[in-house]
Steps between C-alpha positions, in 0.01 A plus 500: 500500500466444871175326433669231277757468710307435812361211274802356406647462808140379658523212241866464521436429915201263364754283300740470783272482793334168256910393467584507845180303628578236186843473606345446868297249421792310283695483768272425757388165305872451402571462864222242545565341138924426584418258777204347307676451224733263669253231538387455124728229425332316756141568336657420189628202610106456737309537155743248333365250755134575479521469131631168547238415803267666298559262191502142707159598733370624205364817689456847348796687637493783724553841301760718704598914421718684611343857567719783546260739719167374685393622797433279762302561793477307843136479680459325871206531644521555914277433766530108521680562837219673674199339353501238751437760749169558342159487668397418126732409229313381256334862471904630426528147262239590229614887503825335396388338243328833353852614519663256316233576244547882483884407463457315237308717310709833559818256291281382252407910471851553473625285255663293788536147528506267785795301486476355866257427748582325822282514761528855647775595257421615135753568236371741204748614201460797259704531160442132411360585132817781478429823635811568688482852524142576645396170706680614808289819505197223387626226845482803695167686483368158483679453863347839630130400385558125677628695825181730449245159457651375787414818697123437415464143601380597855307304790130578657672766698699669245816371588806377237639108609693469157764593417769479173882514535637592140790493317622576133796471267601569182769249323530172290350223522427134322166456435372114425149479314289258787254231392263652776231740393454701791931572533560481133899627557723387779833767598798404602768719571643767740258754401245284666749446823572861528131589478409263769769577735392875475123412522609305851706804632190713451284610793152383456295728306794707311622376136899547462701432204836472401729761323469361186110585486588844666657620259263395237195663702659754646300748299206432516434390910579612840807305662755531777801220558412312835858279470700256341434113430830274410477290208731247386748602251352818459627701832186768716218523307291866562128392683298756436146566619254607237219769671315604211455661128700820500347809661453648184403217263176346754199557508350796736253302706707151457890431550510209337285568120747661224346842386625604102834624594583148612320366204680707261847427652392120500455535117793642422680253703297243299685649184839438573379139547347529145768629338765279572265221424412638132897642410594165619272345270564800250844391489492141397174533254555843300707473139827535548481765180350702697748769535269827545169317652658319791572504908701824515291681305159367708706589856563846313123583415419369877768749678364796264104426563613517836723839500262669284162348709636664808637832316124488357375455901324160373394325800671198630237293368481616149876523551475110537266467157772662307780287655298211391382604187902536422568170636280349235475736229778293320474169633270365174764539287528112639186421250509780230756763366245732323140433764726481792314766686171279508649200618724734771143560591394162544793372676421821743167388523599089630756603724315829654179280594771180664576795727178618597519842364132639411340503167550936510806445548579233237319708256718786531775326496415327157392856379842641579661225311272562178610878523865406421413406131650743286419716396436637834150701569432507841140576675609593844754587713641126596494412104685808431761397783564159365532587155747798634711165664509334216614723264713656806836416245402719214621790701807333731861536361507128441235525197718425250604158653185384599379563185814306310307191735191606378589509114667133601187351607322615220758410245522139618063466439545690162313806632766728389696531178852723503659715785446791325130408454494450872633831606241690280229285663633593823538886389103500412424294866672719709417842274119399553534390847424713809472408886204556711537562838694787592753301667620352201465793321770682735740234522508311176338765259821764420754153474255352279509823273925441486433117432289644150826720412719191566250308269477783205902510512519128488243538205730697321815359533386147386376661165 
């Protein structure tokens, strides 16, 4: 008993640890979004005239979105001011170039883009293709790996010349599709302000960022406030300097390379960005006859893959697998009522490779899915978990109404005939059903034998 109720309150500090940093985050961007949002009549009333500019120069217009979340960060390359004291400058001139080349490589590495490039200065964003919840962490060991090039671009005698003031924030911005290839978006907004004004208030060598990206990477790296910078309409601003990847999450021999922990808290961060993306599009695509197979009952089988995965001691990678596996396991019911699980598997199988997970990993994922087809027979541990999730109502005190949806949803697809048909379906399911993992067993198992009484009486009565 102590056992499961360790669990249930580890979970329970799960869900509102994940509610707290979501209603962080909300307000955080609400903050930035209220003084933004002023200024869209005016880019309504912008657009209107570049339609109409766009129609007499007959000129492709300029494509402009808004983006909620990018990360933008601020690059200016120093030394200018001493290279004229130089015996030989040109030597300190082609290292520079090298730089600029190991620069842009570490963005294109890290899915950033350039966005700016002025002499000295460089502008590169993060989040431009919609991860809002993982390109800050992205901007920011991209940051640490351009501080480390920088570190190697040495003279004859060993000695550093270089140097890279940087600065990064998280916020809105408008982003305007550019006719140049090498820039292909243009920013505007004060995102990109804020980033630069931070990225000038640096000391040379040290990257700082605002408290917007703090608190969005404060897991994951090393950080201590160094001040405040005053923004316009938005009050002090927290600068903070950003030393390294967490003590515990690096590397032994290198500060700045993630070693699995970080990886595996990276990923999971990565789901809540995939999540919200599929419910969202779960919500406007699935039937709306769905009354058993949709949203709450998906969110259900993720929190329970997730209590009994830990109660199971799953690791926090496998514990990911399941979460995604539940994410999906429904989501074909888009294409097919009766094959749903193989096109769940599918859609798994698209979005999972878009975010770079591996081909292991996909696999499992799609193998969990298939598991869920009733009637259940898992092979191993994480199929028996799933399946345990899914079926996780048969032996809650809310059976009986979750199966009147059930017994809807069928009804409406002619699947079904009478009620009383229904409930001696039901009495045969549940009879023959049993859970798997232990866990289930000694929290749903002893309810689910009251839910077959409840059925039996129900049985009776009726006839």
């Amino acid at each position: 008993m102590e056992n499961k109720k360790g669990y249930l309150e580890r979970i329970t500090r799960l869900a509102g640890r994940n509610k707290d940093l979501k209603n962080q985050l909300k307000d955080l961007i609400d903050r930035y979004m209220a003084v933004e949002g002023q200024n869209e009549q005016y880019e309504e009333m912008i657009q209107k005239y570049s339609d109409e500019l766009s129609k007499k120069s007959k000129t492709p217009k300029q494509l402009a979105k808004r983006l909620r979340m990018v990360s933008v960060l601020y690059v200016s390359v120093k030394g200018f001011d001493r290279l004229y004291t130089l015996e030989n400058p040109d030597l300190w001139v082609d290292l520079l170039d090298e730089l600029y080349i190991s620069l842009d490589e570490i963005a294109h590495e890290n899915n950033m883009v350039k966005v700016r490039s002025i002499g000295d200065i460089m502008l590169f964003a993060a989040g431009l293709s919609g991860q809002s919840r993982t390109n800050p962490i992205d901007i920011v060991l991209a940051a640490l790996k351009m501080e480390e090039a920088t570190k190697k671009v040495l003279g004859p005698n060993g000695e550093q010349f270089w140097k890279l003031k940087m600065g990064i924030h998280t916020g809105p911005v408008v982003a305007t599709l550019s006719e140049g290839k090498s820039i292909p978006f243009s920013l505007t907004g004060d995102s990109v302000n804020i980033a630069s004004r931070i990225g000038e208030a640096t000391p040379e060598g040290t990257i700082s960022s605002s408290i917007m990206t703090y608190e969005l990477i404060k897991d994951f790296f090393e950080c201590r406030q160094i001040g405040i910078m005053p923004a316009k309409y938005k009050g002090n601003l927290g600068m903070f300097e950003i030393q390294s990847i967490g003590t515990e999450l690096q590397e032994p021999d290198n500060v700045n390379v993630p070693n699995e922990v970080f990886k595996t808290r990276y990923r999971h961060s990565k789901f809540m960005e995939i999540q919200e993306e599929l419910l969202d599009y779960l919500e406007q695509r699935l039937p709306q006859n769905l009354y058993y197979h949709n949203i709450k009952h998906t969110i259900d089988v993720i929190t329970e893959v997730e209590l009994i995965g830990w109660a199971e001691s799953v690791s926090s990678d496998n514990i990911l697998l399941l979460k995604l596996a539940a994410l999906f396991h429904d989501a074909g019911h888009i294409t097919s009522y009766k094959d749903h699980e193989f096109y769940s598997a599918n859609m798994a199988r698209e979005k999972l490779t878009a975010y770079n997970f591996t081909d292991k990993q996909i696999e499992t994922v799609c193998r969990l899915i298939m598991a869920t087809k009733t009637p259940p027979q898992p092979k191993d541990l994480l199929e028996q978990i799933i399946c345990d999730s899914d079926l996780d109502y048969l032996g809650r005190i809310d059976f009986l109404p979750v199966s009147n949806t059930l017994y809807e949803e069928l009804k409406e697809r002619d699947m079904i005939g009478s009620w009383n048909e229904w409930n001696r379906l039901q009495l045969k399911f549940i009879s023959n059903h049993q859970y798997f993992t232990k866990t289930a067993v000694n929290l749903r198992e002893v309810n689910k034998q009251q839910q077959i009484e409840r059925l039996e009486q129900i049985i009776v009565e009726n006839e």
